[in-house]
N, CA, C and O of each residue as an XYZ file, in Angstrom:
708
protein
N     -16.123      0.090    -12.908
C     -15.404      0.360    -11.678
C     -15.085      1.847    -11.594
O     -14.921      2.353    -12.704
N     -14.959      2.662    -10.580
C     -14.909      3.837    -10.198
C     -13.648      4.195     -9.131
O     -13.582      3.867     -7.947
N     -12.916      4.775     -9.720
C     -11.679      5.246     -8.997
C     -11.595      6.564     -8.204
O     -11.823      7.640     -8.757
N     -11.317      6.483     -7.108
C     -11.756      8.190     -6.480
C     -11.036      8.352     -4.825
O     -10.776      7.225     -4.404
N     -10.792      9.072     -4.165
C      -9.909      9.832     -3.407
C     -10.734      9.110     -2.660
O     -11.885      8.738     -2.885
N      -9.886      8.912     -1.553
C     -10.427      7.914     -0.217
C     -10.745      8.996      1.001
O      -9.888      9.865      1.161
N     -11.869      9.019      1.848
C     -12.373      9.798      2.841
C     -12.367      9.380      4.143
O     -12.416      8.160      4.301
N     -12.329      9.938      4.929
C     -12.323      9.255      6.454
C     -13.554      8.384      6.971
O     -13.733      7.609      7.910
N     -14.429      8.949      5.762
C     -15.575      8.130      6.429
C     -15.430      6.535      5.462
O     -16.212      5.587      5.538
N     -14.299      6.626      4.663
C     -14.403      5.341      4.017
C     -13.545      4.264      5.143
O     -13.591      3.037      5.056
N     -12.603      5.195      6.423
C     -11.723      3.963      7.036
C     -12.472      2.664      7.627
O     -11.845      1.605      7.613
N     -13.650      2.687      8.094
C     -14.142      1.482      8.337
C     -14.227      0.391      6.959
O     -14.311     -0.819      7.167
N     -14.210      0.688      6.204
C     -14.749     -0.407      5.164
C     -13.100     -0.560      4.466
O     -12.782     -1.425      3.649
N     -12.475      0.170      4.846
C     -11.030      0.096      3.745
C     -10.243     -0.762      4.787
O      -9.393     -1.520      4.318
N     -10.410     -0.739      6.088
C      -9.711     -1.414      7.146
C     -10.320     -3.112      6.697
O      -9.584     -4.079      6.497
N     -11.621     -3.109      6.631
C     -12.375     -4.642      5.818
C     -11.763     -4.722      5.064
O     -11.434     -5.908      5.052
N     -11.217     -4.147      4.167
C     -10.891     -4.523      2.403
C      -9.614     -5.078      2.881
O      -9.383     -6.157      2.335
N      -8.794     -4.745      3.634
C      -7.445     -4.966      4.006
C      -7.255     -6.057      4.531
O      -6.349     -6.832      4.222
N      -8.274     -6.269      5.568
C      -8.044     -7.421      6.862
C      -8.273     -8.860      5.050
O      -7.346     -9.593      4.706
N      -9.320     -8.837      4.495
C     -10.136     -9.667      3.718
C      -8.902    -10.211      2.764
O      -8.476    -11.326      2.461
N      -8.510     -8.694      2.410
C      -7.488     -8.923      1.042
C      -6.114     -9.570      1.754
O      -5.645    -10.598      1.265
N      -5.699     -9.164      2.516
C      -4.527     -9.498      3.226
C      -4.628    -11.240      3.777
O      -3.610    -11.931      3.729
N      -5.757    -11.734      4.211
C      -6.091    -12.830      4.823
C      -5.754    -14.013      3.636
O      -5.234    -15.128      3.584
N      -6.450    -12.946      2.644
C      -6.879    -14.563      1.394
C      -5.444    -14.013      0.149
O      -4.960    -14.897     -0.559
N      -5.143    -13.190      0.078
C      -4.073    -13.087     -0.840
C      -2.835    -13.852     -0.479
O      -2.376    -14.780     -1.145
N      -2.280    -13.324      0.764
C      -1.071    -14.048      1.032
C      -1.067    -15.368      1.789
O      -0.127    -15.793      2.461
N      -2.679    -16.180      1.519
C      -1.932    -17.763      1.837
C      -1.162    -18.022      0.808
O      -1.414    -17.667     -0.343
N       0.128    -18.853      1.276
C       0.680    -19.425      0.548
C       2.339    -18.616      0.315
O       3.357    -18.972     -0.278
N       2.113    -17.866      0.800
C       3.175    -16.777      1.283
C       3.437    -16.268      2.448
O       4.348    -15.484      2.712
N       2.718    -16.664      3.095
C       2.998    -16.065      4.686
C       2.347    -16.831      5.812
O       1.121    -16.732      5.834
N       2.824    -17.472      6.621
C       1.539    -18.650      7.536
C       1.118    -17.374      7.972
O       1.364    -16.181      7.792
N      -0.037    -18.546      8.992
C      -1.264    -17.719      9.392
C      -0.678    -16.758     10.349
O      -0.970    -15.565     10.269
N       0.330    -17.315     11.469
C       0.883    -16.110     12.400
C       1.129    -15.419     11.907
O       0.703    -14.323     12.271
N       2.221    -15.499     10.389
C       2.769    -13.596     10.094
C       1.796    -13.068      8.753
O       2.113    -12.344      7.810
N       0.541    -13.707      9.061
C      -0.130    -12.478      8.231
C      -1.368    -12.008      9.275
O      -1.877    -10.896      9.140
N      -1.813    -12.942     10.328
C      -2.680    -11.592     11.935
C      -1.626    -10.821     12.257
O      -1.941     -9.677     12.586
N       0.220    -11.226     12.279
C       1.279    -10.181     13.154
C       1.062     -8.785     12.106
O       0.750     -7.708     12.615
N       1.220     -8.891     10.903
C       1.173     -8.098      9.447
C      -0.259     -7.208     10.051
O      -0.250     -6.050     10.470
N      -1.375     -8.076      9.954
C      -2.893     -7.328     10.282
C      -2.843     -6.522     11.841
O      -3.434     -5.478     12.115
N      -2.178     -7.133     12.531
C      -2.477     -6.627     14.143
C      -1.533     -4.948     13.840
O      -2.048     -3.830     13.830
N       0.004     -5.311     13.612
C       0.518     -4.508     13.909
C       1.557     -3.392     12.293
O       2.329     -2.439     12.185
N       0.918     -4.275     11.522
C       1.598     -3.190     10.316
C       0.213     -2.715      9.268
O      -0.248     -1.575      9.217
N      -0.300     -3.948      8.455
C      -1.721     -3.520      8.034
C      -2.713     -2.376      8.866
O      -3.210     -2.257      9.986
N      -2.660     -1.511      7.386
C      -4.150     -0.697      8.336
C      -4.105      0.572      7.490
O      -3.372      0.764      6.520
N      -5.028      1.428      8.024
C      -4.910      2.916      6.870
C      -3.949      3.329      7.558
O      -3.495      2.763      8.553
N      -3.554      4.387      7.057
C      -2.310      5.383      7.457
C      -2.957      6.966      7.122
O      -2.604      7.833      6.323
N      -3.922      6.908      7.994
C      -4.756      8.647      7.998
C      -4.001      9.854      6.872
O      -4.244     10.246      5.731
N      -3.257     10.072      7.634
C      -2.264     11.124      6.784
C      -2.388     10.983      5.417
O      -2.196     12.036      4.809
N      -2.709      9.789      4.576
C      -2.591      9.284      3.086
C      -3.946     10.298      3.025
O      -4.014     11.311      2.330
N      -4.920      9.824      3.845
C      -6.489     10.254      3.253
C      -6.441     11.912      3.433
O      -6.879     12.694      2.589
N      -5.756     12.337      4.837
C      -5.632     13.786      4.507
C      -5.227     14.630      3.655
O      -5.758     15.725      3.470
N      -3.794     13.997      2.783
C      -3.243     14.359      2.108
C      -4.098     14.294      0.310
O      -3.707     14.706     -0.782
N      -5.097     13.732      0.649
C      -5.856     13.308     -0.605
C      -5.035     12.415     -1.637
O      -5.256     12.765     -2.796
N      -4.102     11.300     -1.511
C      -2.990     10.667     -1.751
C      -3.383      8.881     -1.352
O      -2.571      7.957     -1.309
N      -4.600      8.828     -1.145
C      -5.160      7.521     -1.026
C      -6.616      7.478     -1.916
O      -7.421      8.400     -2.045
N      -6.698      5.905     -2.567
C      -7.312      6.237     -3.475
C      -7.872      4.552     -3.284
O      -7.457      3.619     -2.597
N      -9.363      4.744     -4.549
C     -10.247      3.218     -3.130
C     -10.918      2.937     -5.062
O     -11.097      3.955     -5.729
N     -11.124      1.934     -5.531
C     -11.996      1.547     -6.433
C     -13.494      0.724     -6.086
O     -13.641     -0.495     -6.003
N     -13.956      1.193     -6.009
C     -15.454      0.158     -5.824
C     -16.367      0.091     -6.983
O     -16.588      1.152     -7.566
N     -16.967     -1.056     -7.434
C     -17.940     -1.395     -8.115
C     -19.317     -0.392     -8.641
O     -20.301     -0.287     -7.909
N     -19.252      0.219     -9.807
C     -20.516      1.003     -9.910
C     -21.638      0.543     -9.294
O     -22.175     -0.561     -9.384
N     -22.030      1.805     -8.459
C     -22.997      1.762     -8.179
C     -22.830      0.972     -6.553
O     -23.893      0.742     -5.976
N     -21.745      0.638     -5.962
C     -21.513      0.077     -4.501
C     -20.672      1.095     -3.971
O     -19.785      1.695     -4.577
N     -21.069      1.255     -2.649
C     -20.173      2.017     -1.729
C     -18.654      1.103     -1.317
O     -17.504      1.526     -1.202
N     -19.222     -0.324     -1.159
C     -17.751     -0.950     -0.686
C     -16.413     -1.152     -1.583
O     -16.314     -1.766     -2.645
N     -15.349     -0.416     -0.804
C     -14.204     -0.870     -1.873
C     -13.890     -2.281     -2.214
O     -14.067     -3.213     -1.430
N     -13.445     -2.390     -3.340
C     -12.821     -3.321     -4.129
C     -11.593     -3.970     -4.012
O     -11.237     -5.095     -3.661
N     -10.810     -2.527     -4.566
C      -8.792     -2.276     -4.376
C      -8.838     -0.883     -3.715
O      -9.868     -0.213     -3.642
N      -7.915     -0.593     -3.351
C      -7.486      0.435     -3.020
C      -5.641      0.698     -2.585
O      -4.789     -0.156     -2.338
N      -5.529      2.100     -2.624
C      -3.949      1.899     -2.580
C      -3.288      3.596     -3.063
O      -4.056      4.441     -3.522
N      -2.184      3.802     -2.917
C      -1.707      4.855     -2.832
C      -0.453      5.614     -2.817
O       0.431      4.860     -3.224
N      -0.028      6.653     -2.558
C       1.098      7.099     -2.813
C       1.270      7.954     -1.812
O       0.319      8.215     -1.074
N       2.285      8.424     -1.659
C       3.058      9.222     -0.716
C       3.858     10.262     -0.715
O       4.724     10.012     -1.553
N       4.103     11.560     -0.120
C       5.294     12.473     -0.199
C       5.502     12.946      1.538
O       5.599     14.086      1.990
N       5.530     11.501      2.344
C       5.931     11.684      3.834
C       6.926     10.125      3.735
O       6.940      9.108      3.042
N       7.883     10.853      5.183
C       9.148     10.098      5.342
C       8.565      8.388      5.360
O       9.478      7.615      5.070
N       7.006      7.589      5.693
C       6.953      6.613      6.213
C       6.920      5.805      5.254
O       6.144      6.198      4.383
N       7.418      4.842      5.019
C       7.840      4.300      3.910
C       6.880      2.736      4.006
O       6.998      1.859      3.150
N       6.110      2.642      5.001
C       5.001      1.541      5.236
C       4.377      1.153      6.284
O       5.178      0.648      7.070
N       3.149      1.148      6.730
C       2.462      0.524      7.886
C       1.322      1.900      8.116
O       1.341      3.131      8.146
N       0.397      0.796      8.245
C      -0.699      1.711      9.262
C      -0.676      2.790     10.407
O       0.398      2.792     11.008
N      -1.576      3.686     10.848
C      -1.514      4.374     12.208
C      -0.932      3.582     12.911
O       0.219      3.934     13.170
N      -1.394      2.196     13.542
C      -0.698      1.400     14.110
C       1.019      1.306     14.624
O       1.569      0.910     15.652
N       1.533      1.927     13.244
C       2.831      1.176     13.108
C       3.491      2.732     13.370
O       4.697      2.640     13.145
N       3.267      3.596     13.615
C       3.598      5.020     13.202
C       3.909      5.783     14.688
O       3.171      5.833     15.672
N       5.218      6.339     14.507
C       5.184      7.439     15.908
C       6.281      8.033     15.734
O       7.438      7.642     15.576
N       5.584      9.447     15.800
C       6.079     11.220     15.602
C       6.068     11.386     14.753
O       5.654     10.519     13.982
N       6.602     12.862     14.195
C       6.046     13.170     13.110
C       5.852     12.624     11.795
O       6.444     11.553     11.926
N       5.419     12.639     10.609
C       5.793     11.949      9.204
C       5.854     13.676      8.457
O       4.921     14.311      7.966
N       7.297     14.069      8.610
C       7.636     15.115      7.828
C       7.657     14.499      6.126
O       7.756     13.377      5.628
N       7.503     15.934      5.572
C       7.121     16.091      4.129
C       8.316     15.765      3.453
O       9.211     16.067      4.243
N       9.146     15.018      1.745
C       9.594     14.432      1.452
C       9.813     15.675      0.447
O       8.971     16.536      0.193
N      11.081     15.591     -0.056
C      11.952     16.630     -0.905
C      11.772     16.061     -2.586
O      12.687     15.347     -2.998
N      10.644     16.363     -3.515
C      10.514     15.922     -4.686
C      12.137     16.092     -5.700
O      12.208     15.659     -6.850
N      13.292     16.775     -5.006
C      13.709     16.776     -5.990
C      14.942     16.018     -5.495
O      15.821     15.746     -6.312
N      15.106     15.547     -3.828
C      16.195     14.432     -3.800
C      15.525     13.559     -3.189
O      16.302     12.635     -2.951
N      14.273     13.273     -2.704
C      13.462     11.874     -2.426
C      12.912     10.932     -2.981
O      12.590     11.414     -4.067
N      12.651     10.108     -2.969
C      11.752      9.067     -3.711
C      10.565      9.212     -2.786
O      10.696      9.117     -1.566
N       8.892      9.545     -3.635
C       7.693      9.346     -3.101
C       7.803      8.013     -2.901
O       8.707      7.367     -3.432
N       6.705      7.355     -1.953
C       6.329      6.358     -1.762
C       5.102      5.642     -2.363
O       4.056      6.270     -2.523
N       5.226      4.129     -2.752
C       3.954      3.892     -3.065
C       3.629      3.178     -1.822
O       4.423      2.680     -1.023
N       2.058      3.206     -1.765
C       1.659      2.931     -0.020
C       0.322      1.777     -0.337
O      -0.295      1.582     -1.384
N       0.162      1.054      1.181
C      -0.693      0.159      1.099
C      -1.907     -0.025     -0.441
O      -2.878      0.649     -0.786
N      -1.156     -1.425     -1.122
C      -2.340     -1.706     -1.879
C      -3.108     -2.694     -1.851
O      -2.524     -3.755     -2.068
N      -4.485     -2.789     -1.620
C      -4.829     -4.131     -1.321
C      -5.816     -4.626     -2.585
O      -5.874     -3.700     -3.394
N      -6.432     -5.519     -2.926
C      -7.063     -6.174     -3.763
C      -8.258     -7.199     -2.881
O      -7.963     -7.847     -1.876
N      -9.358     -7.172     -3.387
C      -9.903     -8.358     -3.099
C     -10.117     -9.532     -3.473
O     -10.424     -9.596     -4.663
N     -10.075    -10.598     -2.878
C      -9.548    -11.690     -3.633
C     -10.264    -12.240     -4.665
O      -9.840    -13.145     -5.384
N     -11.902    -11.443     -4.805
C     -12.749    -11.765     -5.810
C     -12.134    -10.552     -7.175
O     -12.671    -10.711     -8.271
N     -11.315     -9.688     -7.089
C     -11.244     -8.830     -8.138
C      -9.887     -8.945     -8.192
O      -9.429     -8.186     -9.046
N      -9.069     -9.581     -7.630
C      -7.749     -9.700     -7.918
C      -7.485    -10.037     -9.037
O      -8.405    -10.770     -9.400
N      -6.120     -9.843    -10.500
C      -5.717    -10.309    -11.264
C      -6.350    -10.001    -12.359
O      -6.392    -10.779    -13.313
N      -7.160     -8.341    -12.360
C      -8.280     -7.951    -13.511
C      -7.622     -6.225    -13.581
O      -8.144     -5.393    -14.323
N      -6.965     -6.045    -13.091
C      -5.742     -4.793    -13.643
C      -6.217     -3.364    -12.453
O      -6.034     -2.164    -12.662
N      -6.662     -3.814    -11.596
C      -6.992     -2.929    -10.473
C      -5.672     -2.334     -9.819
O      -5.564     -1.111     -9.904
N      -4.761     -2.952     -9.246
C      -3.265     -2.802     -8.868
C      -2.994     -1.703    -10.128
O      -3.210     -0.540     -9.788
N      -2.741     -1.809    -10.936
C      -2.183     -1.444    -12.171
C      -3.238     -0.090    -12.333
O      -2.626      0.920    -11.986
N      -4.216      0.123    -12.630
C      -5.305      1.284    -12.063
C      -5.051      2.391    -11.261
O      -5.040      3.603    -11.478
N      -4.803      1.534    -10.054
C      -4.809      2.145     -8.739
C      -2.974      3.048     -8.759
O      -2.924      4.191     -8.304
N      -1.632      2.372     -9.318
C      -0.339      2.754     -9.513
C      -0.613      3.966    -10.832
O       0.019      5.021    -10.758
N      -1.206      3.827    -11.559
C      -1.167      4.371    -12.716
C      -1.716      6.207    -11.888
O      -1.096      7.256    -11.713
N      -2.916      5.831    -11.639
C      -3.085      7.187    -10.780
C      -2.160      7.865    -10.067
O      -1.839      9.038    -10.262
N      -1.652      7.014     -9.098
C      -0.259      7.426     -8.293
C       0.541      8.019     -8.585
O       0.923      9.053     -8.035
N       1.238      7.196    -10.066
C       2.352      8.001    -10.734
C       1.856      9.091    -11.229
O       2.674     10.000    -11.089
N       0.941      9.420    -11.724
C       0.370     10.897    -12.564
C       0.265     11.688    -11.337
O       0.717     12.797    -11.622
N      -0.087     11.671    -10.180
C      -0.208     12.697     -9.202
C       1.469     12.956     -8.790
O       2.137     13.984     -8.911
N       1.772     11.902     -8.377
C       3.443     11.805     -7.978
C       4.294     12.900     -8.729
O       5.235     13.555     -8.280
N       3.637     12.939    -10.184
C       4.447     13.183    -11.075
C       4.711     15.052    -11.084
O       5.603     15.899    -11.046
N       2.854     14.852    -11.182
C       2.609     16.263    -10.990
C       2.903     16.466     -9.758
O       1.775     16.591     -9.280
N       3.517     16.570     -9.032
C       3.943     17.230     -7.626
C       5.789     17.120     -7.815
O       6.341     17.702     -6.880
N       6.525     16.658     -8.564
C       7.530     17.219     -9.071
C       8.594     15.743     -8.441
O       9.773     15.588     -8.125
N       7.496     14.982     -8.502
C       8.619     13.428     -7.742
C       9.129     12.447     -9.454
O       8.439     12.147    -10.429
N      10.471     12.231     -9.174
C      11.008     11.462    -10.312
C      11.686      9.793    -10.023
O      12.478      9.158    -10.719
N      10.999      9.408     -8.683
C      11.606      7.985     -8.257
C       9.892      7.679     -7.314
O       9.067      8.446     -6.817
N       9.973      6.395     -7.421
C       9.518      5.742     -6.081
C       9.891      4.723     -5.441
O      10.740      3.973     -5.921
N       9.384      4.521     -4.352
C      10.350      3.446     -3.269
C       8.869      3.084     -2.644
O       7.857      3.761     -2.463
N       9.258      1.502     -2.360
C       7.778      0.882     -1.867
C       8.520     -0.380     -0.628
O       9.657     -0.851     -0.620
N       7.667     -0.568      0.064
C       8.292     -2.160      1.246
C       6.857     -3.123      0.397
O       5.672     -2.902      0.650
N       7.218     -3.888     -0.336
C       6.568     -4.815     -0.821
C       6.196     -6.194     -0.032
O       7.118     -6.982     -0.241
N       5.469     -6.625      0.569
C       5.008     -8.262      0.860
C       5.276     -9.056     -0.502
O       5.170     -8.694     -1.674
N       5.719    -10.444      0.159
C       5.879    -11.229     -0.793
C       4.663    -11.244     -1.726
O       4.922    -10.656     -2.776
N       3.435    -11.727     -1.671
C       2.539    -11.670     -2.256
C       2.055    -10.190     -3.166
O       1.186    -10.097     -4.033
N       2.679     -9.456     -2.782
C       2.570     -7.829     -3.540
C       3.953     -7.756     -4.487
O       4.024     -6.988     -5.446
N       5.168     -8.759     -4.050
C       6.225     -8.294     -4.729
C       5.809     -8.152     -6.590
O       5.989     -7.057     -7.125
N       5.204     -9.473     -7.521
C       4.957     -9.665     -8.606
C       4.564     -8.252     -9.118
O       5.249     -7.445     -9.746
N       3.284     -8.165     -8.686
C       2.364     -6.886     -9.292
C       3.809     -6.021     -9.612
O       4.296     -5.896    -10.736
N       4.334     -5.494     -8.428
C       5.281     -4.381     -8.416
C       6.850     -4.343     -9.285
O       7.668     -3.436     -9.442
N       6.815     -5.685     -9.714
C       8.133     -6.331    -10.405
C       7.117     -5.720    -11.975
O       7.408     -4.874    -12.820
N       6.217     -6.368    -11.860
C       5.337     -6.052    -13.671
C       5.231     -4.607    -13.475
O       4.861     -4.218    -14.584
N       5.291     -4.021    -13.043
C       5.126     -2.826    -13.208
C       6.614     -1.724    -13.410
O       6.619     -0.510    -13.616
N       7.607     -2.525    -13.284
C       9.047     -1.925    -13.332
C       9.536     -1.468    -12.087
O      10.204     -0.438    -11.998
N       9.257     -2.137    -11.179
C       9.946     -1.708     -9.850
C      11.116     -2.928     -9.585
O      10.905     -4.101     -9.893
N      12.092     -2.559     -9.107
C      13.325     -3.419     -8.800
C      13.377     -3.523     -7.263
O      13.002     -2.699     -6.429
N      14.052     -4.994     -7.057
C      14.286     -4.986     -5.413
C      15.657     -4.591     -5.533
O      16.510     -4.797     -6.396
N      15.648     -3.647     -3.880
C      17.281     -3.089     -3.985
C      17.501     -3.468     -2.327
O      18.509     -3.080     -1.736
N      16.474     -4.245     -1.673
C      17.426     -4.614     -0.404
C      16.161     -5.882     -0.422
O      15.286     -5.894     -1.288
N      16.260     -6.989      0.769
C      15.452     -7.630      1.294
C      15.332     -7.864      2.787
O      16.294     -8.470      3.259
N      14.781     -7.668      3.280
C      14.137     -7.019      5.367
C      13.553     -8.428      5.425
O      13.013     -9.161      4.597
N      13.874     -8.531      6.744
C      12.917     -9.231      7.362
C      12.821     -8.439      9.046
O      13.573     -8.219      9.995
N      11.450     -8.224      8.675
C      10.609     -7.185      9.725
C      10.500     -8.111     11.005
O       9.907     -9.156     10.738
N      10.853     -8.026     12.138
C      10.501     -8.574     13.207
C       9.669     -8.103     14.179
O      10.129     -7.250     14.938
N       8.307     -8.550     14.354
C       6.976     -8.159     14.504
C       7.149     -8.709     16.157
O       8.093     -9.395     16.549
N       6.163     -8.300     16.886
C       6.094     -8.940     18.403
C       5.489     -9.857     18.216
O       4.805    -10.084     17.218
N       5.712    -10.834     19.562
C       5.795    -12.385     19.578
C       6.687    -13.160     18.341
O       6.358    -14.014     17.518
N       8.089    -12.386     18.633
C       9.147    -13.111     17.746
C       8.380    -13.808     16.098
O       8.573    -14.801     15.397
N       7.679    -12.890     16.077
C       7.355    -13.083     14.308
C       7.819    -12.766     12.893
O       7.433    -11.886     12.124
N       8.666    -13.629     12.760
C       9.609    -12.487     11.462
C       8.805    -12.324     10.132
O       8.162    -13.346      9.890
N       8.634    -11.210      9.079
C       8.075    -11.324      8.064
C       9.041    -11.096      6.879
O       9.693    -10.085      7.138
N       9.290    -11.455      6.057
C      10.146    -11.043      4.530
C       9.493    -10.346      3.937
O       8.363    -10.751      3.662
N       9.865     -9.154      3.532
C       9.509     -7.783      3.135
C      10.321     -7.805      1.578
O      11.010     -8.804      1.371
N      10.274     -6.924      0.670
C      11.319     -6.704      0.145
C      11.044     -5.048     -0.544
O      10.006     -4.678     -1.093
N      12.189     -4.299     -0.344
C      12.188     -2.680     -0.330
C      12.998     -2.457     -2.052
O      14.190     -2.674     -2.267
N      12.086     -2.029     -2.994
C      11.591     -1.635     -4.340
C      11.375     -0.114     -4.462
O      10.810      0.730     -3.767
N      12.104     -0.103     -5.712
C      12.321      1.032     -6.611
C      11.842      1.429     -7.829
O      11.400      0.533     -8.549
N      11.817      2.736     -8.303
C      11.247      2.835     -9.561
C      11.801      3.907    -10.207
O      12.234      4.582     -9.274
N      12.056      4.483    -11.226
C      12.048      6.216    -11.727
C      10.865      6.093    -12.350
O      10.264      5.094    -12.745
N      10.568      7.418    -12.390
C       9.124      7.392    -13.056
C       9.314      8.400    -13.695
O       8.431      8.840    -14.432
């Protein structure tokens, strides 16, 4: 497997990895309405990650299509796609902010083989080197575990209210790093 900085020309296939991973991960955690409300209006890339070179994609030697992918942050948005986003996303103060960790998805054929864990591990080493000593993430139920094994704590629990009166349970996670 091959780990490497995500490009604009990868958003078509990372938007697939998402819709795929998101569809088949959280049955069983989310009915079918609040995981299309999740896909329509919060799932999706968040450009700025790929500009920032702060999004990061694993695919299979020797395949162009991602696998996992997932990422980190030093802007105010603390979760959701272009979609979900409006005005600026000013830059985040490494020495009284918490970076963000940002959309991670898995596919449901490579899920549960340490890709999540891969994909965070990178995060924190860049995070680190840029002078950040916390992170803060909005976790999906189905994402909460990974992020609990990894030493992140829940310090509030949301429920996001999506259009067409769709509520989702979120839960907003911490870390020092």
């Amino acid at each position: 497997m091959d780990l490497r900085i995500a490009t604009m020309e990868d958003v078509p296939s990372l938007n697939a990895l998402i819709a795929a991973s998101a569809r088949a991960l959280s049955e069983g955690f989310y009915s079918p309405p609040q995981i299309e409300a999740l896909l329509t209006h919060v799932f999706g890339i968040d450009t700025q990650l790929i500009a920032d070179g702060t999004y990061y994609l694993i695919h299979e030697d020797g395949e162009s299509t991602p696998v996992a992918a997932g990422g980190w942050s030093a802007r105010r948005t603390l979760y959701g796609g272009d979609q979900a986003k409006a005005g600026e996303d000013s830059r985040l103060d490494p020495l009284t902010d918490a970076a963000r960790i940002r959309a991670f998805f898995v596919h449901r054929r490579f899920a549960r083989r340490g890709l999540g864990r891969q994909l965070y591990t990178e995060c924190e080493r860049a995070a680190r080197a840029a002078g950040f000593r916390r992170f803060e993430l909005m976790a999906t139920m189905p994402g909460e575990p990974l992020y609990a094994a990894l030493g992140f704590s829940v310090t509030e629990r949301v429920d996001a209210q999506l259009p067409g009166d769709v509520i989702v349970p979120l839960a907003k996670m911490e870390k020092r790093i």
